[in-house]
C-alpha positions as a Markdown table, in Angstrom:
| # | Residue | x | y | z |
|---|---|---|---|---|
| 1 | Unk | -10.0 | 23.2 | 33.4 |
| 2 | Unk | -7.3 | 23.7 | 36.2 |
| 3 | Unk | -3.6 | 23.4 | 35.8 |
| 4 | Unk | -3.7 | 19.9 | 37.5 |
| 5 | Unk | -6.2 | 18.9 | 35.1 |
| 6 | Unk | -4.3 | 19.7 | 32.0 |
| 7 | Unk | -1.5 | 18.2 | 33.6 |
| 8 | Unk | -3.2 | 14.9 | 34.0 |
| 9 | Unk | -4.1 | 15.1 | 30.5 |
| 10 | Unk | -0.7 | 16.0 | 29.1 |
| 11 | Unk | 1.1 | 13.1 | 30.9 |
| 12 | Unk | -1.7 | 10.5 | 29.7 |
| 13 | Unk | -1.0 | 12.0 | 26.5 |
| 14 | Unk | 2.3 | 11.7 | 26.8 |
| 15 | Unk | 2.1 | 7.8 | 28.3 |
| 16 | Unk | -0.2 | 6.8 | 25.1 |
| 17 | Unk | 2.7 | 7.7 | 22.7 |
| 18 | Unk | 5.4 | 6.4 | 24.7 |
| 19 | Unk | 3.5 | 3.1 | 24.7 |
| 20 | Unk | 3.0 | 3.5 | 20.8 |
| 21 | Unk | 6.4 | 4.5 | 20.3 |
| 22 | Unk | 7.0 | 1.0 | 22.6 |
| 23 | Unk | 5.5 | -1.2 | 20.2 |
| 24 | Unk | 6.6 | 0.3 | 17.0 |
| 25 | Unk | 10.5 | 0.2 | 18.4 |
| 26 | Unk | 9.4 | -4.0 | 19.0 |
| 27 | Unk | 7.6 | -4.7 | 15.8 |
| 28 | Unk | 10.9 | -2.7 | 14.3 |
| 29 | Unk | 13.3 | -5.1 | 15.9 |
| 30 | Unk | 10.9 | -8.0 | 15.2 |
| 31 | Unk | 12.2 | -7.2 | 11.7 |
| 32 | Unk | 15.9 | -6.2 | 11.5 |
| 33 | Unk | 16.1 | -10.5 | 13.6 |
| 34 | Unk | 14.3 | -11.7 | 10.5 |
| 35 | Unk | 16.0 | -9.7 | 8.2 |
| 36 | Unk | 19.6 | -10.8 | 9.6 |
| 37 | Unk | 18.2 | -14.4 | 9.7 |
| 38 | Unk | 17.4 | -14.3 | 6.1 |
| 39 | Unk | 21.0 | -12.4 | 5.9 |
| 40 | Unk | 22.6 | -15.6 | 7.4 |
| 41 | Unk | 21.2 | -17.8 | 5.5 |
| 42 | Unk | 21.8 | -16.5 | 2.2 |
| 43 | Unk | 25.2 | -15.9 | 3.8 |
| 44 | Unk | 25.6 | -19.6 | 4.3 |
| 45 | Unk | 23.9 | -20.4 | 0.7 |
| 46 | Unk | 26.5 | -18.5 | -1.1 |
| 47 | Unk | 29.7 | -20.2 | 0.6 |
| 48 | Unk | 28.2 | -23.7 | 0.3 |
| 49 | Unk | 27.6 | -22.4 | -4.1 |
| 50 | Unk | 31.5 | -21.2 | -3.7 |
| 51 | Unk | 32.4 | -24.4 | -2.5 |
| 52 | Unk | 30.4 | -26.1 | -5.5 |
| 53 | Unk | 31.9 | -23.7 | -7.9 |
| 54 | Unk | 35.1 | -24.6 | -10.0 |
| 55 | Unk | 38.7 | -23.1 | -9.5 |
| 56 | Unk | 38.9 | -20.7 | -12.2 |
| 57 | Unk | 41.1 | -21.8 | -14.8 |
| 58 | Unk | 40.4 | -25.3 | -13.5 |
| 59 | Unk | 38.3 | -25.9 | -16.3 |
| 60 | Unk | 38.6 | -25.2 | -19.7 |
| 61 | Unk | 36.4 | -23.0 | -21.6 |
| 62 | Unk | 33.8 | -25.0 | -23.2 |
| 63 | Unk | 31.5 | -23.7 | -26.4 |
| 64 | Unk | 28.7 | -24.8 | -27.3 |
| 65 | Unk | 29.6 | -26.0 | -30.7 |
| 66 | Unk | 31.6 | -28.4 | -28.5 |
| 67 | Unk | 28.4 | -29.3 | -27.0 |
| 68 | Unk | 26.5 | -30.7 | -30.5 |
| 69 | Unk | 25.4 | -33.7 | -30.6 |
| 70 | Unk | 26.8 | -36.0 | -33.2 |
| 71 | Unk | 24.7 | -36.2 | -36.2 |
| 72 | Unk | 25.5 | -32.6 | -36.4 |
């Protein structure tokens, strides 16, 4: 085999990772946009339960002995 030879086959070797390299680099950011998606929207969830949630010290403390029902 000649130098020009196992040139050519270097670079091809070379351009076959790259490309692989390529498409594992897109399927990664495929992920991290999901990922931040699901980010936001838990994000969002958790203000709109804040939101729902009572001050604190709004509400009194309430047991559950309060709770019975009368023919306790």
């Amino acid at each position: 085999m000649d130098i020009q030879q196992q040139i050519d086959a270097r670079l091809t070797e070379l351009e076959i990772k790259a490309s692989y390299t390529e498409d594992a680099v897109e399927q990664l950011n495929a992920v991290i946009v999901r990922q931040q998606q699901q980010i936001d929207l838990l994000l969002r969830e958790l203000m709109h339960l804040r939101q729902q949630a009572p001050e604190p010290g709004s509400t009194p403390f309430r047991s559950l002995r309060d709770e019975l029902p009368p023919h306790y």
